[in-house]
Chimera marker file (.cmm) of the C-alpha trace (Angstrom):
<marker_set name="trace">
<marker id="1" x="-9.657" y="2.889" z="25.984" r="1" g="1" b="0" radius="0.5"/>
<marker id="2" x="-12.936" y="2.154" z="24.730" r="1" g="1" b="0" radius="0.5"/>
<marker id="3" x="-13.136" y="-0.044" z="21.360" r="1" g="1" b="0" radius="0.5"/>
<marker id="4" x="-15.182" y="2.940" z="19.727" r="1" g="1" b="0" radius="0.5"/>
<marker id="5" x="-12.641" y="5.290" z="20.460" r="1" g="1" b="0" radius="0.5"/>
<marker id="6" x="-9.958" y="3.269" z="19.503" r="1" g="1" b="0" radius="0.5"/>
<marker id="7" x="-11.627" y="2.626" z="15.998" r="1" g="1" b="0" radius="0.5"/>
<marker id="8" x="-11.976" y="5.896" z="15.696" r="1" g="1" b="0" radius="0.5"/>
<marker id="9" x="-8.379" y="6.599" z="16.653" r="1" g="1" b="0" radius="0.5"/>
<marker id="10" x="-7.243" y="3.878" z="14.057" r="1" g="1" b="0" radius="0.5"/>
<marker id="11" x="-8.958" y="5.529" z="11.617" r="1" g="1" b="0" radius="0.5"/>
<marker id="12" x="-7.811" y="8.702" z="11.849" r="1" g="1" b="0" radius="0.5"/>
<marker id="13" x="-3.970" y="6.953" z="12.466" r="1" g="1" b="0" radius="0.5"/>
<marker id="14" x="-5.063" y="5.067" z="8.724" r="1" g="1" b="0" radius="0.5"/>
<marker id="15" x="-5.904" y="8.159" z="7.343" r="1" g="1" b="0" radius="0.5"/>
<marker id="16" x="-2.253" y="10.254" z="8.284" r="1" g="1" b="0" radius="0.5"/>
<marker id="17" x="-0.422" y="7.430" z="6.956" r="1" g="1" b="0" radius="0.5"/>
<marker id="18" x="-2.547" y="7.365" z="3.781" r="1" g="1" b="0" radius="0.5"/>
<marker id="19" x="-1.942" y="11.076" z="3.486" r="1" g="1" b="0" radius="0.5"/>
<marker id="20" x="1.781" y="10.517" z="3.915" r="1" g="1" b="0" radius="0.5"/>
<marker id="21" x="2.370" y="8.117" z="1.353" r="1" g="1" b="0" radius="0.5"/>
<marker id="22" x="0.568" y="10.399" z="-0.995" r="1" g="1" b="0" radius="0.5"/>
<marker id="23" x="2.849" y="13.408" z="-0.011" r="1" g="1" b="0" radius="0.5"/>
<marker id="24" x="6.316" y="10.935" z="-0.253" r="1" g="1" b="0" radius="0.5"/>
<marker id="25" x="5.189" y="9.270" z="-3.879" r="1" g="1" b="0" radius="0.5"/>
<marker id="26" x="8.840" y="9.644" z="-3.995" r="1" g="1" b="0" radius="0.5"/>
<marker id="27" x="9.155" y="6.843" z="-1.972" r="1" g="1" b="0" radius="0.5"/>
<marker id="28" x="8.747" y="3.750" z="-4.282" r="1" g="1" b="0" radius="0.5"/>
<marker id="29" x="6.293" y="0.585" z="-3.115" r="1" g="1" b="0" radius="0.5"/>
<marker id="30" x="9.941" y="-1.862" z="-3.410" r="1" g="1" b="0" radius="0.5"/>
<marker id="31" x="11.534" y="0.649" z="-1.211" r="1" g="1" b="0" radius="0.5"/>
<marker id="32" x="8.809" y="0.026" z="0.970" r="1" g="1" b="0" radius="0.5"/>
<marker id="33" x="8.550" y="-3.108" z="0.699" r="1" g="1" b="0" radius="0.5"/>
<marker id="34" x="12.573" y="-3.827" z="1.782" r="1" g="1" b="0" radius="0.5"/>
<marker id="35" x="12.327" y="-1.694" z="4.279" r="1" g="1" b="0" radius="0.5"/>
<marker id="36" x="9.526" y="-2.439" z="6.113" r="1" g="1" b="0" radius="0.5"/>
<marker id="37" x="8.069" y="-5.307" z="4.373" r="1" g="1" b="0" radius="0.5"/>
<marker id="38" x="4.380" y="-4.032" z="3.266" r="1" g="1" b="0" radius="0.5"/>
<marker id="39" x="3.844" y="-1.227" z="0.556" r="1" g="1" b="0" radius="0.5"/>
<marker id="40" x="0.762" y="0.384" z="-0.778" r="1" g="1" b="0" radius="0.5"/>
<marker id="41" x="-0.321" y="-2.608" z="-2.575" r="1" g="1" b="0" radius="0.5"/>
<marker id="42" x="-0.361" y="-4.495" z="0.687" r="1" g="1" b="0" radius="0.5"/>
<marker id="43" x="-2.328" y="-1.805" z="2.138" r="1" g="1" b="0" radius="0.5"/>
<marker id="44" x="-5.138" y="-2.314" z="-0.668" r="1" g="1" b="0" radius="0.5"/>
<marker id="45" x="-5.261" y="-5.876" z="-0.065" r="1" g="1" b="0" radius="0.5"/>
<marker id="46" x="-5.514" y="-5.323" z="3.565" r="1" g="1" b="0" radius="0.5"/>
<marker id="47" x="-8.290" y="-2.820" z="3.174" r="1" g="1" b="0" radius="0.5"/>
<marker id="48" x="-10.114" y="-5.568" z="0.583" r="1" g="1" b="0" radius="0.5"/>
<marker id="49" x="-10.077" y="-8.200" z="3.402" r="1" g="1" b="0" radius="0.5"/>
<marker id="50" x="-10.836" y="-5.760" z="6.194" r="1" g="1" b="0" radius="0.5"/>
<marker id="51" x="-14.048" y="-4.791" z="4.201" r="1" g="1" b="0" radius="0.5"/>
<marker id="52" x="-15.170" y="-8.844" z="3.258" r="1" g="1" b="0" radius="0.5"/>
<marker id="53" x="-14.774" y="-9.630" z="7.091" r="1" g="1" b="0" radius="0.5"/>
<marker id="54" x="-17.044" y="-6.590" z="7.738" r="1" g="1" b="0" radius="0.5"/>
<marker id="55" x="-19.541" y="-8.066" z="5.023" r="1" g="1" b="0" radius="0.5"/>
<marker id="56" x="-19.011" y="-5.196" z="2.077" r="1" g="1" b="0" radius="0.5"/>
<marker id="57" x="-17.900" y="-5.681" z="-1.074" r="1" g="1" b="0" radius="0.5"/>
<marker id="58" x="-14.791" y="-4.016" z="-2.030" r="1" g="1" b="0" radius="0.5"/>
<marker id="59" x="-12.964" y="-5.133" z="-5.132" r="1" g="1" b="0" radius="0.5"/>
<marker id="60" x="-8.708" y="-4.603" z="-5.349" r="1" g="1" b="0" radius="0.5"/>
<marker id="61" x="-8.821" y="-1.618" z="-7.621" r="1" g="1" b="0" radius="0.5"/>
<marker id="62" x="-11.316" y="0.254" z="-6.003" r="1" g="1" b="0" radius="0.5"/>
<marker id="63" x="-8.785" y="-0.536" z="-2.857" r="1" g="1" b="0" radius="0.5"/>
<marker id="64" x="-6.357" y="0.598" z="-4.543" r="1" g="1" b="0" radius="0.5"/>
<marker id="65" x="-7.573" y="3.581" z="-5.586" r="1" g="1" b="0" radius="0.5"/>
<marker id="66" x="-8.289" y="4.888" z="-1.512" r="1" g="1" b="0" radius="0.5"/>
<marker id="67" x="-4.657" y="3.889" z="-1.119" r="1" g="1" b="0" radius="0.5"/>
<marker id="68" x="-3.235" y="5.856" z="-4.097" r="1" g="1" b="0" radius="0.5"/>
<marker id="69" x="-5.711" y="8.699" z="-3.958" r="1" g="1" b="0" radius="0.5"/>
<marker id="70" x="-6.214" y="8.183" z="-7.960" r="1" g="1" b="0" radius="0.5"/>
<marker id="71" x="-6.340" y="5.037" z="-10.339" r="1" g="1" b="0" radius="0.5"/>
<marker id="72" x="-3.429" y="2.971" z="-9.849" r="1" g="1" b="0" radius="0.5"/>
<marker id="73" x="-2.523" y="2.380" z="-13.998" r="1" g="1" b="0" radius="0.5"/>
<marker id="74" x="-2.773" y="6.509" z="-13.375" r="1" g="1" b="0" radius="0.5"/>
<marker id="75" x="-0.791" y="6.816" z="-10.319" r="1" g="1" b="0" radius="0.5"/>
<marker id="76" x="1.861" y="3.502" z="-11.429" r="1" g="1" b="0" radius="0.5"/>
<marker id="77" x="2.476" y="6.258" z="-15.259" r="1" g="1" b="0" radius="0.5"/>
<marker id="78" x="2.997" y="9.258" z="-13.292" r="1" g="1" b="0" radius="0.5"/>
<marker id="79" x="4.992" y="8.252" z="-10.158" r="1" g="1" b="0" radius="0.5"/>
<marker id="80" x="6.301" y="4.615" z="-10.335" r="1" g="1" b="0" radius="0.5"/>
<marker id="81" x="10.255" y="4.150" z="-11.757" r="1" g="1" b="0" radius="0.5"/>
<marker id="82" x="11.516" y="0.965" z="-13.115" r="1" g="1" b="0" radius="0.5"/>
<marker id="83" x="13.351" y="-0.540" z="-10.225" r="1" g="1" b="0" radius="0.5"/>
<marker id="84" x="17.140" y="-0.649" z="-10.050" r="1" g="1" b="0" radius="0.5"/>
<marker id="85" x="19.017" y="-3.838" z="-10.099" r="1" g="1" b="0" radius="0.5"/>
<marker id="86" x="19.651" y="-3.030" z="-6.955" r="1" g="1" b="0" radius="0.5"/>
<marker id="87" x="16.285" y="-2.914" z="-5.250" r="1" g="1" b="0" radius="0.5"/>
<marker id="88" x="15.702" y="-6.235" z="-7.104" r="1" g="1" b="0" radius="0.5"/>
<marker id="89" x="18.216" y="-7.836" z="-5.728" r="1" g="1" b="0" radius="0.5"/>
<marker id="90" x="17.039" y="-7.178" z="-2.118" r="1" g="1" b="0" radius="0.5"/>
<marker id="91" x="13.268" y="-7.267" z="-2.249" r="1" g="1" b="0" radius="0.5"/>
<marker id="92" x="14.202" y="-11.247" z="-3.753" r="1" g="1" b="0" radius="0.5"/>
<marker id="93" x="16.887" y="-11.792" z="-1.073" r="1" g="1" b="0" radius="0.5"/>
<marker id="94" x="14.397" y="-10.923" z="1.710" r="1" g="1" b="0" radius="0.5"/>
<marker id="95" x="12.275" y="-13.737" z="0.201" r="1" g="1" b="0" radius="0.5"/>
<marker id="96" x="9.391" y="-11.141" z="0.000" r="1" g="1" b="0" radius="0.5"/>
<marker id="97" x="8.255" y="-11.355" z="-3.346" r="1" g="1" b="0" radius="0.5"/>
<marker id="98" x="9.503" y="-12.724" z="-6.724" r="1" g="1" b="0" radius="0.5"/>
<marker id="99" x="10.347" y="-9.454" z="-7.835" r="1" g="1" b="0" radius="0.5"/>
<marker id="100" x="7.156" y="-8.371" z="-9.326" r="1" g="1" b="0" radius="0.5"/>
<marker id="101" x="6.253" y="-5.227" z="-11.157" r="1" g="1" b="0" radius="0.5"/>
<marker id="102" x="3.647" y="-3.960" z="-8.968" r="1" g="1" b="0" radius="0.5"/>
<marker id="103" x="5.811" y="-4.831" z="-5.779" r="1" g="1" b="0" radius="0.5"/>
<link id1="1" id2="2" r="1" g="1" b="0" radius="0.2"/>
<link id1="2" id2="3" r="1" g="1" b="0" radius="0.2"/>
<link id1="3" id2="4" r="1" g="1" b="0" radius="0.2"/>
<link id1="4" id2="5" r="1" g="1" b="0" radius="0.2"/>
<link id1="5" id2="6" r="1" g="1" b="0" radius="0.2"/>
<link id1="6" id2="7" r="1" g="1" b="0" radius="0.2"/>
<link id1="7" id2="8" r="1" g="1" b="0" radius="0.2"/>
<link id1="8" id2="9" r="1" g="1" b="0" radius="0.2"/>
<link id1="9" id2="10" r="1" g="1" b="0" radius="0.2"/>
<link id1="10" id2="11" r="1" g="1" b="0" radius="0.2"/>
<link id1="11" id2="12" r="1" g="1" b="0" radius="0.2"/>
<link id1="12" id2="13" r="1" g="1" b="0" radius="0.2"/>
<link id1="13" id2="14" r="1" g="1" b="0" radius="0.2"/>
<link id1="14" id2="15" r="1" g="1" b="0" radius="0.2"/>
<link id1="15" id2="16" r="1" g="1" b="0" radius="0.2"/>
<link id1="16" id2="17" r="1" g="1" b="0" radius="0.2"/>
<link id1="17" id2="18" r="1" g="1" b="0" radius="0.2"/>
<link id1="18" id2="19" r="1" g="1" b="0" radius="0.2"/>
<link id1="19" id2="20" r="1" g="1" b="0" radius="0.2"/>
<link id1="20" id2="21" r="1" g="1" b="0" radius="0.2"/>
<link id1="21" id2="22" r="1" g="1" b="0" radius="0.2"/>
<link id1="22" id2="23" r="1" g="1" b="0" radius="0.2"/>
<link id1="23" id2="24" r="1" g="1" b="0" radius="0.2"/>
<link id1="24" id2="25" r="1" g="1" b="0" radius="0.2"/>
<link id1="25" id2="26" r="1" g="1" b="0" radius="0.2"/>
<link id1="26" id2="27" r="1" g="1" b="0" radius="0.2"/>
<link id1="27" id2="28" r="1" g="1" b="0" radius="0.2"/>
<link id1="28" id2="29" r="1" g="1" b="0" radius="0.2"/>
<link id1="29" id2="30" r="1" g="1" b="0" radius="0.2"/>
<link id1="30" id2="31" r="1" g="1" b="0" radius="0.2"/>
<link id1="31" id2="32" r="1" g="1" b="0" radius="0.2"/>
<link id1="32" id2="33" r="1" g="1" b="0" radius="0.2"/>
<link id1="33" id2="34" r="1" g="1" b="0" radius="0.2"/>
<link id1="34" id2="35" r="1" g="1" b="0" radius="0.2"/>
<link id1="35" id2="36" r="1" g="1" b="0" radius="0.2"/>
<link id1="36" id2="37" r="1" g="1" b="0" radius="0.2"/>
<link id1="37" id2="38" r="1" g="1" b="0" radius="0.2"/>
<link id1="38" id2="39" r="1" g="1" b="0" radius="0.2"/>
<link id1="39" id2="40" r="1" g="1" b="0" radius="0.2"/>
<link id1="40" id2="41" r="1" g="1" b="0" radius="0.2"/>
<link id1="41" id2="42" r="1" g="1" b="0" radius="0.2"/>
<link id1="42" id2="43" r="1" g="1" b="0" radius="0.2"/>
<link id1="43" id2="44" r="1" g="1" b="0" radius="0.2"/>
<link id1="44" id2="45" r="1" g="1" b="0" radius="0.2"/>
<link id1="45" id2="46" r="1" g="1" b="0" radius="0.2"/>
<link id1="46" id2="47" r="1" g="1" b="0" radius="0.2"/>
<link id1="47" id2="48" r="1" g="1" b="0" radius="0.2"/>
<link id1="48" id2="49" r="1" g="1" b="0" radius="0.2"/>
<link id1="49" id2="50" r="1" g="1" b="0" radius="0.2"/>
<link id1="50" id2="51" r="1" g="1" b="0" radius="0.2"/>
<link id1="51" id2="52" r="1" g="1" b="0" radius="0.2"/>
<link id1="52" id2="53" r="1" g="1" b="0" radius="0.2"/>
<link id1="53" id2="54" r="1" g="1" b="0" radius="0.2"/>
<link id1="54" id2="55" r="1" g="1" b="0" radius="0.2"/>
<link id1="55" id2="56" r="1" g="1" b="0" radius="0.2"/>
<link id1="56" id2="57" r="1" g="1" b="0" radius="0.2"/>
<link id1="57" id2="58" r="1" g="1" b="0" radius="0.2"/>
<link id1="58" id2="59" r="1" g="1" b="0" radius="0.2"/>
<link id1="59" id2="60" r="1" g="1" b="0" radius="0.2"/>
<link id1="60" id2="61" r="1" g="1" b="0" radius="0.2"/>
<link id1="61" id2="62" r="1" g="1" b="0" radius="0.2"/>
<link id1="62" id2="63" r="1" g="1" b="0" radius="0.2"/>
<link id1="63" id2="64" r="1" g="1" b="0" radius="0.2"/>
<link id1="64" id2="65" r="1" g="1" b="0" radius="0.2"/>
<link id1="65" id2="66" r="1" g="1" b="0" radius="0.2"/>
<link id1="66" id2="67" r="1" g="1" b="0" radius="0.2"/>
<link id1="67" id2="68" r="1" g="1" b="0" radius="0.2"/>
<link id1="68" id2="69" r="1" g="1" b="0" radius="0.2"/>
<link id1="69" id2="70" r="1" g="1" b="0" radius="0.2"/>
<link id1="70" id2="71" r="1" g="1" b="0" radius="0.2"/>
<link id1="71" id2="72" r="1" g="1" b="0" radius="0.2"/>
<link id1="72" id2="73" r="1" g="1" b="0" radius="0.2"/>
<link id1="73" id2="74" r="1" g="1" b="0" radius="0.2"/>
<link id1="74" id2="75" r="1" g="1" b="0" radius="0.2"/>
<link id1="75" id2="76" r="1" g="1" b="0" radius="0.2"/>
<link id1="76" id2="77" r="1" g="1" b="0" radius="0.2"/>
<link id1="77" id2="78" r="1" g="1" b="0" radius="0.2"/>
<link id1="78" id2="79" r="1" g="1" b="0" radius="0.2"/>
<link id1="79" id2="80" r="1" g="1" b="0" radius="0.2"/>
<link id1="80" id2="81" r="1" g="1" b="0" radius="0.2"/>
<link id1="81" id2="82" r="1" g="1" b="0" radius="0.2"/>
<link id1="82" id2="83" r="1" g="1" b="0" radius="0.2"/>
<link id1="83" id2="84" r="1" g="1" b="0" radius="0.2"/>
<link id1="84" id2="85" r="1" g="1" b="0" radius="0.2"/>
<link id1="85" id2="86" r="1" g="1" b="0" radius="0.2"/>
<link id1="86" id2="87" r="1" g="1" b="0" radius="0.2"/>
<link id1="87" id2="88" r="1" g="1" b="0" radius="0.2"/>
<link id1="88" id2="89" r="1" g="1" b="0" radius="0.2"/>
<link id1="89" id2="90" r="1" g="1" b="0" radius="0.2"/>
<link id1="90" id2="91" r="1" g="1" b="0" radius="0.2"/>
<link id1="91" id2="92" r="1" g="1" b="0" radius="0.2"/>
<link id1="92" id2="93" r="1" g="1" b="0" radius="0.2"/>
<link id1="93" id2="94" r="1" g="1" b="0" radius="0.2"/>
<link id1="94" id2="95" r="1" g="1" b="0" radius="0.2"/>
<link id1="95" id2="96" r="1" g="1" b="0" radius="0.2"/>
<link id1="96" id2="97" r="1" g="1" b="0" radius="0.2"/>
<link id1="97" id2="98" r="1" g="1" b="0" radius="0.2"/>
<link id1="98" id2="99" r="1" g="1" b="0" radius="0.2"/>
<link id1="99" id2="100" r="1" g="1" b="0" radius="0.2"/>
<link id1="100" id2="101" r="1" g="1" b="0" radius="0.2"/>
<link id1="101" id2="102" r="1" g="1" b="0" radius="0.2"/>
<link id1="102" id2="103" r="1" g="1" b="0" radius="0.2"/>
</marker_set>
């Protein structure tokens, strides 16, 4: 595979799974996160430092927002739940986190 095609096949991969997440928001970023170990968040810092080592300027929120399809602080009042003691107690087991908010 040529590396042209295969960025452009990444992208288009990226995009699906960006378009997923919106369509599950049902799925909460600490159910993510102990399941697979990454979560939206992640995916905004991952698109920050993919942008710096491509020299352009991309700050978290506006990251964020690509991810989330809206403002986070929007997106975090209309679809994020408080997490249950549960999902606490295994997002700090896994050793993941310190069982932050925005997890």
């Amino acid at each position: 595979m040529q590396d042209k095609n295969r960025t452009e096949i990444e992208a288009e991969v990226f995009r699906r799974l960006l378009q997923h997440l919106d369509e599950r928001k049902d799925v909460q970023n600490i159910d993510l996160m102990n399941l697979a170990g990454f979560c939206r968040n992640c995916l905004a810092k991952w698109y920050v430092t993919a942008a710096a080592n491509q020299g352009t300027e991309l700050d978290l929120n506006q990251a964020r927002e690509i991810v989330y399809g809206m403002p986070y602080p929007e997106w975090k009042r209309q679809y994020q739940k408080e997490a249950s003691p549960e999902q606490v107690a295994a997002f700090n087991a896994s050793g993941k986190g310190t069982g932050s908010s925005d997890a």
